[in-house]
C-alpha positions in Angstrom: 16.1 -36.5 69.1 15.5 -35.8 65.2 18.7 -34.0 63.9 17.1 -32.9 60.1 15.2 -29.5 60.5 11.6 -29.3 58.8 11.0 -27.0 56.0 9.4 -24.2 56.9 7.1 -23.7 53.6 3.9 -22.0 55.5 2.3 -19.5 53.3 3.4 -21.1 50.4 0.3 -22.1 48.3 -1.0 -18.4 48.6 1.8 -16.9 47.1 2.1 -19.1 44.6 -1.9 -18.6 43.9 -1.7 -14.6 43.9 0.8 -15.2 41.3 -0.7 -17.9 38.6 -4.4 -16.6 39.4 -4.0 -13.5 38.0 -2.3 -14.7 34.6 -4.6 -17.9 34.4 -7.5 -15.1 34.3 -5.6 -13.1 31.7 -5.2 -16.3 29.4 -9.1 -16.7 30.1 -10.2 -13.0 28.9 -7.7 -13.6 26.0 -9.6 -16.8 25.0 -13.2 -15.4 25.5 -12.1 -11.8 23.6 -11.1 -14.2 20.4 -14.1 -16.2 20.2 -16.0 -13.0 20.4 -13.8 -11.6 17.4 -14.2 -14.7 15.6 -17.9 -14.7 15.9 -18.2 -10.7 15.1 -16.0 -11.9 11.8 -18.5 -14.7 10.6 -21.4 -12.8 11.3 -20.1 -9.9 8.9 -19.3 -12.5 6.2 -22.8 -13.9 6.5 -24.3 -10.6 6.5 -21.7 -9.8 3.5 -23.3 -13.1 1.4 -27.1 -12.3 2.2 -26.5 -9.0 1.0 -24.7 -9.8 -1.7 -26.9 -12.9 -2.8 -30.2 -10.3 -2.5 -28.5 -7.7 -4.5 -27.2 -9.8 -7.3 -30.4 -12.0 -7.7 -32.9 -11.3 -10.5 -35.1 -8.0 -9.6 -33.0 -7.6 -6.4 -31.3 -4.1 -6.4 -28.4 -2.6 -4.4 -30.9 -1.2 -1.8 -32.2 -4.8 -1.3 -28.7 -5.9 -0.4 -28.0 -3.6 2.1 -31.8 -4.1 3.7 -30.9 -8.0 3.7 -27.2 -7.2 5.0 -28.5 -4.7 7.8 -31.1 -7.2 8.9 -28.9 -10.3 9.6 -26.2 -7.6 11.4 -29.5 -6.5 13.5 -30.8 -10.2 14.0 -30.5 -12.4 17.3 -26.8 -13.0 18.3 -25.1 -10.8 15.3 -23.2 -9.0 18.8 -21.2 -6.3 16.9 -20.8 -3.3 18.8 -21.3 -1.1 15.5 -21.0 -2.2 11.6 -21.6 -0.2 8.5 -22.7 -1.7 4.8 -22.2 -0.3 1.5 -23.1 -1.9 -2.0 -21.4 -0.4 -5.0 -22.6 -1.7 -9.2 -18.9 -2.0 -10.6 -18.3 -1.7 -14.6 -18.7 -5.3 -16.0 -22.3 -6.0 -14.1 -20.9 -6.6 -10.9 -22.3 -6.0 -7.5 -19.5 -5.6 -4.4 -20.8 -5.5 -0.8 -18.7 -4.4 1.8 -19.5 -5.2 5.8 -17.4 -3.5 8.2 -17.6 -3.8 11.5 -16.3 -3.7 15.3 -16.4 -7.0 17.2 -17.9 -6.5 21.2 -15.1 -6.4 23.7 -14.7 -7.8 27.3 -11.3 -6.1 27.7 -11.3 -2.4 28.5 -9.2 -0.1 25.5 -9.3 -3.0 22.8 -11.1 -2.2 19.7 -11.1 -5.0 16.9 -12.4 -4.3 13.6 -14.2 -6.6 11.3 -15.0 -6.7 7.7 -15.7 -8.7 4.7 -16.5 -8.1 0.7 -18.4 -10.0 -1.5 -18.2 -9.3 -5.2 -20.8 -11.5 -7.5 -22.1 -10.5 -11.3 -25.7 -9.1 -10.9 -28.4 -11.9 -12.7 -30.2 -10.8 -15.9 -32.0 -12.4 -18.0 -31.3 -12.0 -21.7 -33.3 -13.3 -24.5 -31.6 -15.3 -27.5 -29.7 -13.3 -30.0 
């Protein structure tokens, strides 16, 4: 009676879904891994700035920046897998704090580092001359 033939498209849908499942996943873990990175990067500058702001401030000391700067990276939801801090006087009065860092991962065999420097002249006070 009917002379077109019907398409025989059974099965269809779960191909198609064993394919874009697994890369719409991927994409996902990609997303989530960045925000992690970007959040491991702000908290190293913010740990970078208290450290630096408690070193360079009047009776602070280098010691005192890297306490300040180890506290924030130890503080609720700092999230890096492992960081490192080291203050260093340069010549002119200056004060340079270095964070380094690695950000957590979600993705098995990815390691992404983290870092930031802050450099600020160490406050004195100095009487008239």
């Amino acid at each position: 009676m009917w002379d077109h033939e019907v398409p025989r498209d059974h099965g269809s849908v779960a191909i198609e879904a064993v394919l874009v499942v697994p890369v719409v996943m991927v994409i996902l873990f990609l997303v989530v891994q960045f925000a992690l990175w970007a959040h491991a990067a702000q908290v190293a500058q913010l740990a970078a700035s208290e450290g630096d702001r408690s070193a360079r401030s009047l009776g602070g000391s280098p010691a005192a920046g890297v306490s300040r700067a180890q506290s924030v990276l130890q503080g609720p939801g700092s999230d890096l897998a492992s960081s490192d801090v080291v203050v260093a006087v340069i010549p002119g009065d200056l004060v340079r704090i270095t964070v380094t860092g690695r950000a957590v991962t979600i993705l098995p065999g990815l390691s992404l580092p983290v870092s930031a420097v802050q450099v600020g002249p160490i406050q004195e006070f100095r009487g008239s001359e």
